[in-house]
C-alpha positions as CSV (number, residue, x, y, z in Angstrom):
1,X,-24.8,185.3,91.1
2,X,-22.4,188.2,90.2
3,X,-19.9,186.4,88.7
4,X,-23.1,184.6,86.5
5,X,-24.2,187.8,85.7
6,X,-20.9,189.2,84.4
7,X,-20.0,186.1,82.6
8,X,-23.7,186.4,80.5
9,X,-22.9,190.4,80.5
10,X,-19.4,189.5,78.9
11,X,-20.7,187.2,76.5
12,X,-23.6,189.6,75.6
13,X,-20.6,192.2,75.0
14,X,-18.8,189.8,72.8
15,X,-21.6,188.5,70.8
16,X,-23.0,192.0,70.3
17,X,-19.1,192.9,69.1
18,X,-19.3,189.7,66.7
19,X,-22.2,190.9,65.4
20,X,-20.9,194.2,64.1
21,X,-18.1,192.8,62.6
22,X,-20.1,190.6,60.8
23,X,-22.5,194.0,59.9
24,X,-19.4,195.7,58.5
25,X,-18.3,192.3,56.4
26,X,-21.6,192.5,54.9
27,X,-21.8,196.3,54.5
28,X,-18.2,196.1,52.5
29,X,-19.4,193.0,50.5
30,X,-22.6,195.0,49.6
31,X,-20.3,197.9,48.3
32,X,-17.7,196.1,46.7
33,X,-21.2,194.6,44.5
34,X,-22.0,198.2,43.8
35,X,-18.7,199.4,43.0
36,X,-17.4,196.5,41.0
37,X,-13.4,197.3,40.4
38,X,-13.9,201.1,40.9
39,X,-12.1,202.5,44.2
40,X,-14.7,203.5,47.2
41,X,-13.9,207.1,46.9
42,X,-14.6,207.4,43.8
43,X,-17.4,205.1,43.4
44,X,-19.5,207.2,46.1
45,X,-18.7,210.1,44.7
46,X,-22.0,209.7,42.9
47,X,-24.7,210.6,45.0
48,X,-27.1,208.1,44.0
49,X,-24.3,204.9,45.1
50,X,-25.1,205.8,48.4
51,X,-29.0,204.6,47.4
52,X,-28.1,201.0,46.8
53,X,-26.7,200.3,50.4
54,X,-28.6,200.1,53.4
55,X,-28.1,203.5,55.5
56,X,-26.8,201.1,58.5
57,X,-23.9,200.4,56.2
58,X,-23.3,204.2,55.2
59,X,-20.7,204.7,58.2
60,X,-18.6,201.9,57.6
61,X,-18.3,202.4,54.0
62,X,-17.8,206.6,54.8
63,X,-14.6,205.5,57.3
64,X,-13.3,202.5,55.1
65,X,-13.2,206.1,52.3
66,X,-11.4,208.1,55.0
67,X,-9.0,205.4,55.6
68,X,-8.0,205.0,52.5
69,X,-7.4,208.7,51.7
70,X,-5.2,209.0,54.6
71,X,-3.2,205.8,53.6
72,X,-2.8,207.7,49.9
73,X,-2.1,211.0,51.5
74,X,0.3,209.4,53.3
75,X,2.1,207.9,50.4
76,X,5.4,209.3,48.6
77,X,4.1,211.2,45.8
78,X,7.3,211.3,43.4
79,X,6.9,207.9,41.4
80,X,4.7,206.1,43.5
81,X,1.4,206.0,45.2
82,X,-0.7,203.7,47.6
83,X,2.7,201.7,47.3
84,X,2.2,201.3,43.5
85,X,4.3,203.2,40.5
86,X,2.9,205.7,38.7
87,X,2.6,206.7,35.1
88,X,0.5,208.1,32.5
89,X,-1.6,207.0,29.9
90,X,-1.7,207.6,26.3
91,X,-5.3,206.1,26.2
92,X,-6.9,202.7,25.7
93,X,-9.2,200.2,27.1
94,X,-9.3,199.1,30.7
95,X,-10.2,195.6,30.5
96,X,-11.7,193.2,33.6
97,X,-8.8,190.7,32.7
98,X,-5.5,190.4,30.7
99,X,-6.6,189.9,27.5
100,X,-8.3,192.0,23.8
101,X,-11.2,189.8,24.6
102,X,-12.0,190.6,27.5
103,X,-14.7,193.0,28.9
104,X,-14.0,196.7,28.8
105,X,-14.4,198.0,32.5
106,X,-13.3,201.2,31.4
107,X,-11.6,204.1,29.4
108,X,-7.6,205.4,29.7
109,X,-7.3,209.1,28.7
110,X,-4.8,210.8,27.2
111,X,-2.3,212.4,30.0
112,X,-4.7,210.5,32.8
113,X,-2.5,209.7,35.9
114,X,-2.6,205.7,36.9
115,X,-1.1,203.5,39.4
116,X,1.0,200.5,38.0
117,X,-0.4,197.3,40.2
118,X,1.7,194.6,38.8
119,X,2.6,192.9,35.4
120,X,0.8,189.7,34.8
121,X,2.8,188.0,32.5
122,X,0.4,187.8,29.4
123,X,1.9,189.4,26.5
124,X,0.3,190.7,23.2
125,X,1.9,192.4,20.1
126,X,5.0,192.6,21.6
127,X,3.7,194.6,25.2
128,X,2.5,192.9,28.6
129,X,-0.6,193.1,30.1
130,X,-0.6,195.1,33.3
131,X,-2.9,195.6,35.9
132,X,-3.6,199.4,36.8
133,X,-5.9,202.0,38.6
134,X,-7.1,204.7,36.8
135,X,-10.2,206.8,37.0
136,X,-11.5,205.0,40.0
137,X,-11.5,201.9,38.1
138,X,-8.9,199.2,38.5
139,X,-8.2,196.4,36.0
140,X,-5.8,195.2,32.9
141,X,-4.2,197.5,30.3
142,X,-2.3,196.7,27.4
143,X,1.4,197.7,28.0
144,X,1.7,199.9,24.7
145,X,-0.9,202.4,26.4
146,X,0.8,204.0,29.5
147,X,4.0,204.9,29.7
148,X,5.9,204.8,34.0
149,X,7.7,207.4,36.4
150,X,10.2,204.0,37.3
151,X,13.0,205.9,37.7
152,X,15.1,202.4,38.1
153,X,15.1,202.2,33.9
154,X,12.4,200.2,31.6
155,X,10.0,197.9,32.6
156,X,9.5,195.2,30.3
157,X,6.6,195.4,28.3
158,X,5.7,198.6,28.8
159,X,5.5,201.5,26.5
160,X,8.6,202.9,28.5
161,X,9.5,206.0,30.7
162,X,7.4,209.0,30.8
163,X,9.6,211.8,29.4
């Protein structure tokens, strides 16, 4: 009768457990609808985000915020950040893909700090299309709009080093 008892008690435990994971897999799914591209952070920075998810979700989404500023904080701030190369922007467009046609998610400012994702190997006017994060925001900028701290030279199709 024990050993019954602990087994249902165990796979109470477990399905309980199961449960919450599947809570927080929802709770990030519900954010990442409410925050499209932008970054957590940044996104709930606005008060009224915090209105569109469920207030059993606020928790998960406040410590998936702190995780990620530790991870940043963490990061080597000369040249790179969050594991990605830095630059600056001269301004432009954030688009949601690689492409002039494409949406506009967002706004590059002059002097604006961004994190260099990756190249994606489209190519217009003689610059590539490069995924970024800027502003909170992260999608595709056209290479002739930021210039990079890759202290290892030029990347190709960019609009070059930061000087």
């Amino acid at each position: 009768m024990l050993n019954r008892l602990a087994c249902l008690s165990g796979l109470f435990l477990a399905a309980f457990a199961s449960a919450g994971f599947a809570q927080s897999d929802r709770c990030y799914q519900q954010a990442a609808d409410v925050c499209g591209a932008q970054m957590l952070g940044a996104c709930f920075a606005n008060a009224s985000k915090w209105d569109m998810i469920p207030v059993v979700c606020h928790g998960d989404i406040q410590r998936q915020i702190e995780m990620d500023r530790e991870f940043l904080a963490g990061q080597d701030s000369v040249g790179q950040q969050g594991g990605y190369l830095t630059g600056m922007a001269w301004g432009g467009k954030m688009r949601a893909r690689p492409s002039i046609n494409s949406r506009q998610i967002g706004s590059l400012f002059e002097g604006e700090f961004v994190e260099i994702v990756g190249d994606t190997g489209e190519w217009y006017n003689g610059f590539q299309w490069y995924e970024l994060i800027a502003g909170g925001n992260q999608g595709f900028v056209w290479g002739g709009n930021f210039c990079h701290h890759h202290n290892d030279g030029f990347m190709e199709g960019s609009g070059g080093p930061c000087e």
